[in-house]
C-alpha positions in Angstrom: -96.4 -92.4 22.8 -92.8 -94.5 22.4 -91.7 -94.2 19.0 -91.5 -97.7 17.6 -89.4 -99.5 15.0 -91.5 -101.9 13.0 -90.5 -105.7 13.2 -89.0 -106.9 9.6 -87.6 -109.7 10.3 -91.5 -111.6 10.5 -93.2 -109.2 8.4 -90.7 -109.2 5.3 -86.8 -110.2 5.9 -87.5 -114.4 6.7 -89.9 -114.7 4.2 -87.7 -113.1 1.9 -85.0 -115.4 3.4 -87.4 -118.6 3.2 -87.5 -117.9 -0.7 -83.8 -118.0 -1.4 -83.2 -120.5 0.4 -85.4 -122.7 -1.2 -84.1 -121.9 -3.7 -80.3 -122.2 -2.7 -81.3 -126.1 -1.9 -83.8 -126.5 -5.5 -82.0 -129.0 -7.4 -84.3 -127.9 -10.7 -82.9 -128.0 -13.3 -84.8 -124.9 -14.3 -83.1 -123.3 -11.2 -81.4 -120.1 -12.4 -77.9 -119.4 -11.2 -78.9 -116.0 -9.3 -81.9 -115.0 -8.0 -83.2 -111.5 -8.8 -85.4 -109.5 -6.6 -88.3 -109.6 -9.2 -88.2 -113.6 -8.8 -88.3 -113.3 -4.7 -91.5 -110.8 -4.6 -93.0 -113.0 -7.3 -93.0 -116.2 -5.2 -94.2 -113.8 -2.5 -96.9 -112.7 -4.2 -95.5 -108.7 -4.5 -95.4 -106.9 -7.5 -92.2 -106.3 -9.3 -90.0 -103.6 -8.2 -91.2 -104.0 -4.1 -89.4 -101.6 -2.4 -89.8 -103.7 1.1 -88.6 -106.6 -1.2 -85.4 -105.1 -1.9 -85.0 -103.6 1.8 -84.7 -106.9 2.8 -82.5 -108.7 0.5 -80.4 -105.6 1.3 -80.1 -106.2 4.9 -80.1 -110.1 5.0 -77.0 -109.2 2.5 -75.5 -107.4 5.4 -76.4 -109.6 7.9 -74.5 -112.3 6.4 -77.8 -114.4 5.4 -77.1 -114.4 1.9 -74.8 -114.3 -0.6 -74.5 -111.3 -3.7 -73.6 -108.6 -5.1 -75.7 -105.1 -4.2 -75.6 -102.6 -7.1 -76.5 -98.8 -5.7 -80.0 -98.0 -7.1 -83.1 -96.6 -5.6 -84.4 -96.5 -3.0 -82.2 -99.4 -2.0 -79.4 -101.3 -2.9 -80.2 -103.8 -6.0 -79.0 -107.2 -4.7 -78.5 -109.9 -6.7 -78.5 -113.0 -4.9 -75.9 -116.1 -5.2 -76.7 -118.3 -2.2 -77.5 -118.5 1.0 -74.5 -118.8 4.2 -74.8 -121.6 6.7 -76.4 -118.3 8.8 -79.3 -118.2 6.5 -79.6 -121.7 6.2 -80.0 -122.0 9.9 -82.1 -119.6 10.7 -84.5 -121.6 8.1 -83.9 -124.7 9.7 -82.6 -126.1 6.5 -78.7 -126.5 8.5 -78.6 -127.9 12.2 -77.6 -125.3 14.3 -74.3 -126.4 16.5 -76.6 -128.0 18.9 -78.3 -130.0 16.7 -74.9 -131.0 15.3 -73.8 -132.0 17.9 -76.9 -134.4 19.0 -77.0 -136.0 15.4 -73.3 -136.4 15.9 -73.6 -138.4 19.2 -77.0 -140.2 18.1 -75.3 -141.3 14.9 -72.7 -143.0 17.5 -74.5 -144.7 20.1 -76.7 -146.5 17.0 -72.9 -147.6 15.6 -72.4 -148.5 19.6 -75.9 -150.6 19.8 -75.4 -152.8 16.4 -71.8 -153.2 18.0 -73.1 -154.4 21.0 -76.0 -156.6 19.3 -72.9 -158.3 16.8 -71.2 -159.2 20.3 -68.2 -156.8 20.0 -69.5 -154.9 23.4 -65.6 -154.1 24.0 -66.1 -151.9 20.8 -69.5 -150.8 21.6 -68.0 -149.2 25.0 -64.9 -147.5 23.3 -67.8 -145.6 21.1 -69.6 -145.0 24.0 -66.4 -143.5 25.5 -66.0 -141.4 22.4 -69.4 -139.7 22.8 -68.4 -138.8 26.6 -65.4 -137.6 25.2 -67.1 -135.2 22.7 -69.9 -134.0 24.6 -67.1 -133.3 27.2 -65.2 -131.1 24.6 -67.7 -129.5 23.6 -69.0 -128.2 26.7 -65.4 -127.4 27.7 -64.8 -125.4 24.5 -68.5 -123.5 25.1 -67.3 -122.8 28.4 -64.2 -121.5 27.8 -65.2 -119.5 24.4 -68.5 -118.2 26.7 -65.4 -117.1 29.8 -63.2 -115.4 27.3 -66.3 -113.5 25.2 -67.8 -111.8 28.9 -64.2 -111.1 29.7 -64.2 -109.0 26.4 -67.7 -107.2 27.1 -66.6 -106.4 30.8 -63.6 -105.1 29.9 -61.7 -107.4 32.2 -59.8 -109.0 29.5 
């Protein structure tokens, strides 16, 4: 029998995540400035004091998910959280990722490119159009060449 190591991230860590990020984007004015871990396990639905609670805000903390300040106790770190990074708020689906950046990006143009077109200024509307080439070119260049230089790194060949 393989030892195993159990999965966290579904189990504990995002829904521990989920919660302070809605929280992070709350505009409440009831919202408190940091979030303790007694609030998160409460709006899970854990008792106070959850050890798998903590574990988790410990290594999203690490991670670079959230934001805060971890104060040795036991078992785990205390953390008390201050916000969430654009990491966090991506893997929640609450920021685009680049991707999805970049498609809102060129969307948001070719809609500036079609009212162009239907006021008659289709000279304008193709220089937009042009633009959006232009950026989806760079940005697959960039990829590419960030993508080259990062396997040239982990080969050793750099």
């Amino acid at each position: 029998m393989a030892d195993t190591v159990p999965d966290v991230w579904t189990t504990i860590d995002f829904p521990v995540l989920r919660v302070v990020a809605r929280w992070h984007v709350s505009a409440a004015p009831d919202r408190p400035p940091h979030l303790r871990p007694e609030h998160v396990a409460r709006e899970l639905g854990r008792e106070d004091g959850d050890v798998e609670v903590d574990g988790a805000l410990n290594r999203l903390l690490e991670a670079g998910y959230i934001r805060g300040s971890a104060t040795p106790d036991e078992p785990f770190d205390f953390v008390m959280v201050t916000g969430v990074t654009q990491a966090g708020l991506r893997a929640t689906d609450a920021w685009p990722s680049e991707d999805r950046l970049l498609e809102l990006l060129t969307s948001s143009l070719e809609r500036m490119a079609e009212r162009l077109d239907e006021r008659g200024e289709p000279e304008k509307a193709g220089r937009v159009r042009s633009a959006i080439a232009s950026i989806v070119d760079a940005a697959r260049s960039i990829g590419i060449d960030v993508l080259e230089k990062y396997l040239a790194h982990v080969t050793g060949l750099q």
